[in-house]
C-alpha positions in Angstrom: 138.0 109.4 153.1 137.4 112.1 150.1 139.8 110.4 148.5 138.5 107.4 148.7 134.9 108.6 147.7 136.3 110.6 144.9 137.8 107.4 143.5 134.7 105.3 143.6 132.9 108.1 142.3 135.1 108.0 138.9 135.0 104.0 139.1 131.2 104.1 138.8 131.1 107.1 136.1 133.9 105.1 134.3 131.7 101.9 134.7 128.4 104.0 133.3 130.6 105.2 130.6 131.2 101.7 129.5 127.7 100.0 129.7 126.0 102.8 127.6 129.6 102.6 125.1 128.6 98.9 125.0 124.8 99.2 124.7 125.5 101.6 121.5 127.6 99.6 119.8 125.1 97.0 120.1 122.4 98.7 118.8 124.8 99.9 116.0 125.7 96.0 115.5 121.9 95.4 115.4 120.6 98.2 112.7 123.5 97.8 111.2 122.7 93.8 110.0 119.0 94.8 109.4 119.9 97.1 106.9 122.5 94.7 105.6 119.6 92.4 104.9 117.1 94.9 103.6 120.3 95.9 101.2 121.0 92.3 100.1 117.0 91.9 99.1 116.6 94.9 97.6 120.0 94.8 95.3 118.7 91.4 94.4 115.4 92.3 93.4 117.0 95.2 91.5 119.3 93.4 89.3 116.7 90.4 88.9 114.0 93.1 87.5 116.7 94.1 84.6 117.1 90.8 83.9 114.0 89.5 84.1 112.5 92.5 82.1 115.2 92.4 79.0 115.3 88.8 78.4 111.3 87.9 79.2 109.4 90.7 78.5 106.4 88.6 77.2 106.5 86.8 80.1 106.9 89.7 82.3 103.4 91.0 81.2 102.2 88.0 83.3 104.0 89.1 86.6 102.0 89.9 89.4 105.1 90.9 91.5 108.5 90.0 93.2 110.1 89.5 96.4 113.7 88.3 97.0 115.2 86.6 99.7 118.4 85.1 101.1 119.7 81.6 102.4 122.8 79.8 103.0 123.2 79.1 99.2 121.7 82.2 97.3 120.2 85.1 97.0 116.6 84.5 95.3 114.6 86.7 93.8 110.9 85.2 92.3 108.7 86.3 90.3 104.8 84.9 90.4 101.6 85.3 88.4 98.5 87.6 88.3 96.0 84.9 88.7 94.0 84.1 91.9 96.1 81.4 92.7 99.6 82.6 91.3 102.5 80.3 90.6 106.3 81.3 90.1 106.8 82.0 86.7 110.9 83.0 87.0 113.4 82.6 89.5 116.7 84.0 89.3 119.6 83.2 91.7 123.0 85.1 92.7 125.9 83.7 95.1 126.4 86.2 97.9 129.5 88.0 96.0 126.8 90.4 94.9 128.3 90.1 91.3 124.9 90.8 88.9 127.0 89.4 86.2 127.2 85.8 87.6 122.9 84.6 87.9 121.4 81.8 86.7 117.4 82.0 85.6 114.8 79.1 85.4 111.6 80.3 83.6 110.0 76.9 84.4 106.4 77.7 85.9 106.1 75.9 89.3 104.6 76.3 92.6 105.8 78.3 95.4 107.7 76.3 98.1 106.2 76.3 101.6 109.0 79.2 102.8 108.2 81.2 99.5 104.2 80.8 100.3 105.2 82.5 104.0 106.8 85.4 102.0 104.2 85.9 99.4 101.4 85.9 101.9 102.9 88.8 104.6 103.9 90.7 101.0 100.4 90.3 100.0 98.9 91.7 103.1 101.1 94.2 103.1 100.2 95.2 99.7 97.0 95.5 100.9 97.5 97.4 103.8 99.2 100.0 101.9 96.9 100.3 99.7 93.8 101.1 102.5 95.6 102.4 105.2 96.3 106.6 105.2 99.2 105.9 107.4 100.7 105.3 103.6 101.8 108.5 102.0 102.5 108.7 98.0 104.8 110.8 96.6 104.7 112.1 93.0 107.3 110.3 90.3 107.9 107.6 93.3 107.1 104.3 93.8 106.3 101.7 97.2 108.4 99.2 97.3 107.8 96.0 99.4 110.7 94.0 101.5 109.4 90.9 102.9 111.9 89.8 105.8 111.3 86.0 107.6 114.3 85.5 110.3 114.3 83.2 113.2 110.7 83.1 112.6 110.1 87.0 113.1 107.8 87.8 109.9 108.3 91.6 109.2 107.4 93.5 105.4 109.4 97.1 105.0 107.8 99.3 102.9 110.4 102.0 101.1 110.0 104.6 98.9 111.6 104.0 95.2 114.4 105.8 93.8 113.6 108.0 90.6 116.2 110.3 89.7 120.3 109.6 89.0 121.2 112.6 91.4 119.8 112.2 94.1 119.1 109.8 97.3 115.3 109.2 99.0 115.4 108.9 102.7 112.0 108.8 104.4 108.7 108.1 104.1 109.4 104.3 104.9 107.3 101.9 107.0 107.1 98.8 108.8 104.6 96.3 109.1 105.0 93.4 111.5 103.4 89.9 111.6 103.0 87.4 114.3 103.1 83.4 113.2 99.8 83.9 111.6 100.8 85.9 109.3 98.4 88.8 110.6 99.6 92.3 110.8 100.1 93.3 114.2 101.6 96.7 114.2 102.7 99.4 111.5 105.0 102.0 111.9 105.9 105.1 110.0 110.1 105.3 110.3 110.7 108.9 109.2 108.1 111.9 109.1 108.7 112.7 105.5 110.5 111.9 102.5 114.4 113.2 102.3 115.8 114.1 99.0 119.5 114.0 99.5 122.2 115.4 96.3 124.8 112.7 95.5 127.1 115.0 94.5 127.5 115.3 90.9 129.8 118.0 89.8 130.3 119.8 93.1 131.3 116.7 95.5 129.7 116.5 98.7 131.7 114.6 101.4 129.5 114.4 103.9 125.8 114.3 103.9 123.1 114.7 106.9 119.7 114.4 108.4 117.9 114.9 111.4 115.5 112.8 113.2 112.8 114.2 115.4 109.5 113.7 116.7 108.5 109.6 117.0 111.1 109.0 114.6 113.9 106.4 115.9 116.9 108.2 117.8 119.1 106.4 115.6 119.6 105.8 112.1 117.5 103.3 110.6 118.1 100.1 108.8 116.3 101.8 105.8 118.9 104.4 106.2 121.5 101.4 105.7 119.9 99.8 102.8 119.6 103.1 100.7 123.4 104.1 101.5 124.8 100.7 100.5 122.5 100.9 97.5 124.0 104.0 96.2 127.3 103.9 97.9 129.3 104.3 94.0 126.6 107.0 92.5 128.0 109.4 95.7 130.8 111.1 96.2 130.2 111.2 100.0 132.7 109.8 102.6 130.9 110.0 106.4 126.7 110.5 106.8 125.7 112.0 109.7 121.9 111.3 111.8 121.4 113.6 114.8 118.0 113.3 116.8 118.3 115.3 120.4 120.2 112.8 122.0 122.5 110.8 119.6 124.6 111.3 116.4 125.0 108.3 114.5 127.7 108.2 112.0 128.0 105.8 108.8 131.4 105.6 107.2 131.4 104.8 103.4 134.6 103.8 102.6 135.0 101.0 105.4 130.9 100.4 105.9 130.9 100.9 109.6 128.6 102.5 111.8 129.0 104.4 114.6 126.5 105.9 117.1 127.5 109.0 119.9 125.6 110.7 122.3 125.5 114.2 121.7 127.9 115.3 124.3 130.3 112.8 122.8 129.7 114.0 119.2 130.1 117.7 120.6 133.5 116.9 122.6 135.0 115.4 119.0 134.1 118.2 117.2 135.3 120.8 119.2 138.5 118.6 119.3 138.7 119.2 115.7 
């Protein structure tokens, strides 16, 4: 009989084991596309800004903004006017190789379409939240950049801090706003406490780079986490990042662009095993 009950005993551990294995990769899976997305918008409206800026700049002094997003065809990045009742005034398109050297641009002034409407309003009242609500913090030499994200009708605007120098990586002091249909904010969050200068590298390579998450930060690493480390994937020379809160460690590898999330017992097994 202690046998017996020994044996069911490991069954159900093994069977626990499994689930929560299971439910972390699945949350892994699911931060893991968000920042995909936020990466995809964000390298678009990158490379459409150089464009835009050294082949228009006359034109450019009439922009009252960006945002980029992504369907089945493109990614899309437009930019719209100043006036009350803006209009696009650029549109530049990429295929989803993510080569900047194959766009196409159309200057031609038109109106927004009724999905690109949907993306200027939450960006708008986002832009205004930011701009009223102390939740907001502003660096010095750093900029707010705005991330409007529509999927499956979930309306969501994420609100990152810009990159400034060559040598180094900004975590933190990222938000997100959410919308319901309406378009009307119904919650903002602040994703890290503070804003995480990280070295690239440079001279004396770094392979491996870290940060901790604590407080009402997420457990996990974040999609913004995702986005920045995709962004500036070739300006690092690191290989693994590591985010430990005071349960999990979760691990983003470079070179094959996979993430990974332990519990800390797990993480602390491996490295003793090292």
């Amino acid at each position: 009989m202690k046998k017996l009950f020994t044996l069911i005993t490991l069954f159900i551990l093994a069977q626990n084991a499994t689930a929560q294995e299971n439910e972390l990769r699945h949350i892994a899976d699911s931060i893991y596309a968000e920042g995909e997305m936020l990466y995809h918008s964000e390298w678009a409206s990158g490379h459409s800004t150089q464009i835009f800026a050294s082949s228009f700049a006359v034109k450019k002094l009439l922009s009252g903004g960006y945002f980029s997003y992504e369907t089945n065809k493109a990614l899309t990045t437009v930019f719209f006017s100043k006036n009350e009742d803006p209009v696009v005034i650029a549109t530049v398109k990429f295929d989803h190789g993510l080569d900047s050297s194959k766009y196409s641009i159309d200057t031609t002034t038109r109106k927004f379409t009724e999905n690109e409407k949907e993306f200027y309003t939450i960006r708008t009242k986002a832009a205004q939240a930011v701009s009223t609500d102390m939740l907001f913090k502003f660096y010095q030499n750093t900029s707010l950049n705005l991330v409007p994200i529509i999927e499956n009708g979930t309306k969501r605007v994420y609100v990152i801090t810009a990159q400034t120098a060559p040598d180094e990586v900004l975590l933190g002091n990222d938000y997100l706003i959410n919308f319901d249909k309406d378009n009307t904010i119904i919650k903002k969050t602040k994703l890290h406490n503070n804003l995480i200068p990280l070295g690239t590298g440079g001279i004396d390579p770094i392979k491996a780079s870290s940060h901790q998450h604590l407080g009402e930060t997420s457990p996990f690493i974040t999609a913004t986490d995702i986005c920045a480390f995709k962004l500036w994937k070739g300006k690092t020379t690191w290989v693994i990042s590591f985010v430990a809160s005071a349960g999990y460690v979760s691990a983003y590898h470079f070179r094959d662009e996979f993430l990974e999330i332990l519990t800390q017992d797990e993480f602390q097994k491996i490295m003793k095993n090292k």
